[in-house]
ROLOMI-8831 format. One record per residue (C-alpha): residue in three letters; x negated, y, z negated. Coordinates in steps of 0.25 Angstrom, whole numbers, plus 2048, in hexadecimal, padded with zeros to 3 digits. Last residue first. Layout:
N
{r 'ala'; {X; Y; Z}}
...
This chain:
85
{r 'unk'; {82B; 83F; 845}}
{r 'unk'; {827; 83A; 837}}
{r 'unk'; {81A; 835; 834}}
{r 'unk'; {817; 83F; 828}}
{r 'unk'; {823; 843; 81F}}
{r 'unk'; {81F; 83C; 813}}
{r 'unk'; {811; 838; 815}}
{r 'unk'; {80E; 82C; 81E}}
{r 'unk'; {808; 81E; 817}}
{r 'unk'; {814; 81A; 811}}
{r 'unk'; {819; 819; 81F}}
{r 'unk'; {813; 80B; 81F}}
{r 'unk'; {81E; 807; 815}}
{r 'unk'; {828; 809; 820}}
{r 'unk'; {835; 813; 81E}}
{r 'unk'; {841; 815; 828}}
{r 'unk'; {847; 822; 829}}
{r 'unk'; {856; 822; 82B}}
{r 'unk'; {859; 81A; 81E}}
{r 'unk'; {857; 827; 817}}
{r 'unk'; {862; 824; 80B}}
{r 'unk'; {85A; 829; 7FE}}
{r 'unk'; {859; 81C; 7F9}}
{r 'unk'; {852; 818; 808}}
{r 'unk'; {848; 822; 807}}
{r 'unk'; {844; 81F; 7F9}}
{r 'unk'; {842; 812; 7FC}}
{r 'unk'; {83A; 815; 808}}
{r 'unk'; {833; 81E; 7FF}}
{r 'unk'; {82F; 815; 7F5}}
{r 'unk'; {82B; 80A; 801}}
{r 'unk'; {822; 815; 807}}
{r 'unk'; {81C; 818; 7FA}}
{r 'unk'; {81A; 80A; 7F7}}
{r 'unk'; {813; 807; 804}}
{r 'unk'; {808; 813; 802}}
{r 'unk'; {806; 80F; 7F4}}
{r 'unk'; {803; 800; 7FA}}
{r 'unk'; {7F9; 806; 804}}
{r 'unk'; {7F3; 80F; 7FA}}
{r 'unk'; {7F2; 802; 7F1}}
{r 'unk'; {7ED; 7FB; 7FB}}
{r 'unk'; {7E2; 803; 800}}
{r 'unk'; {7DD; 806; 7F0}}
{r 'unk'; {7DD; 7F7; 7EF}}
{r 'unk'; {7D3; 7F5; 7FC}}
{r 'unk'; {7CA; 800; 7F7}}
{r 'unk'; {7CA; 7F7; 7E9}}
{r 'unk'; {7C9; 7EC; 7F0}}
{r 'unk'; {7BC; 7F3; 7F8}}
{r 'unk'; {7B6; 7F8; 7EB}}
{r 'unk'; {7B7; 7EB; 7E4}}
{r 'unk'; {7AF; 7E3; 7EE}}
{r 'unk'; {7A4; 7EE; 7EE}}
{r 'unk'; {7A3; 7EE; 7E0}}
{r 'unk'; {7A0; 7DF; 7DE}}
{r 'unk'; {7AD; 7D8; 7D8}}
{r 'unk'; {7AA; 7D0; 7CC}}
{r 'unk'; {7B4; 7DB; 7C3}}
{r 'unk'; {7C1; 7D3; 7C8}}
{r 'unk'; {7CB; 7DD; 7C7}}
{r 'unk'; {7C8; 7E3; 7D4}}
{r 'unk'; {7CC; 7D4; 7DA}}
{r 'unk'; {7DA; 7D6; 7D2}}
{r 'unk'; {7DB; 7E3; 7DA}}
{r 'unk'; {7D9; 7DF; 7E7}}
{r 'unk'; {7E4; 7D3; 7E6}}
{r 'unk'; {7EE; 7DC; 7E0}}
{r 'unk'; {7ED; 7E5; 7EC}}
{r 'unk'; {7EE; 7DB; 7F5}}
{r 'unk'; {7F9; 7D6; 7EF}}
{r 'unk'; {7FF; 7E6; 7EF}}
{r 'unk'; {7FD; 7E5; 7FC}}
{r 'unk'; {805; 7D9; 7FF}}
{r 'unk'; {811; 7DD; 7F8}}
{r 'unk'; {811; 7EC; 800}}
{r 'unk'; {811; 7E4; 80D}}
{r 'unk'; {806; 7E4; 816}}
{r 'unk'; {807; 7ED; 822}}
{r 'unk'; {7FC; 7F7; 81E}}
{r 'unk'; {7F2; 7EA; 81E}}
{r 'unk'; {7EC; 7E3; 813}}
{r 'unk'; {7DC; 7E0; 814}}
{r 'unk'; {7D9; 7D2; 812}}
{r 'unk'; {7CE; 7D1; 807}}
């Protein structure tokens, strides 16, 4: 399986994310097989937590009129305060 990159969008990981769990839902996979989807599923959903949370506080941001300092979903990654100059 393909991995999915940092950079992919939040609808395409969540496919991805989809896809690994339907095939963990199929009990005919060795042990081996399901334990590296479900690490790859674990990946994701940290990676698409990480992107939600940017995106909440970016909303967040912008309803509380901060337009000065703009937001990207990889800053999710960063812990409030950390990062800045």
């Amino acid at each position: 399986m393909p991995r999915t990159s940092k950079k992919a969008g939040i609808e395409a990981q969540l496919g991805a994310l989809e896809d690994i769990v339907k095939k963990l839902e199929d009990a005919a996979l060795p042990l081996e097989e399901s334990l590296a989807l479900f690490e790859q599923g674990i990946r994701l959903s940290r990676e698409l937590q990480a992107g939600l949370q940017a995106a909440s506080l970016k909303v967040a941001r912008l309803l509380e009129g901060e337009p000065g300092r703009e937001v990207t979903l990889d800053a999710a990654a960063e812990p409030e305060g950390e990062g800045e100059p």
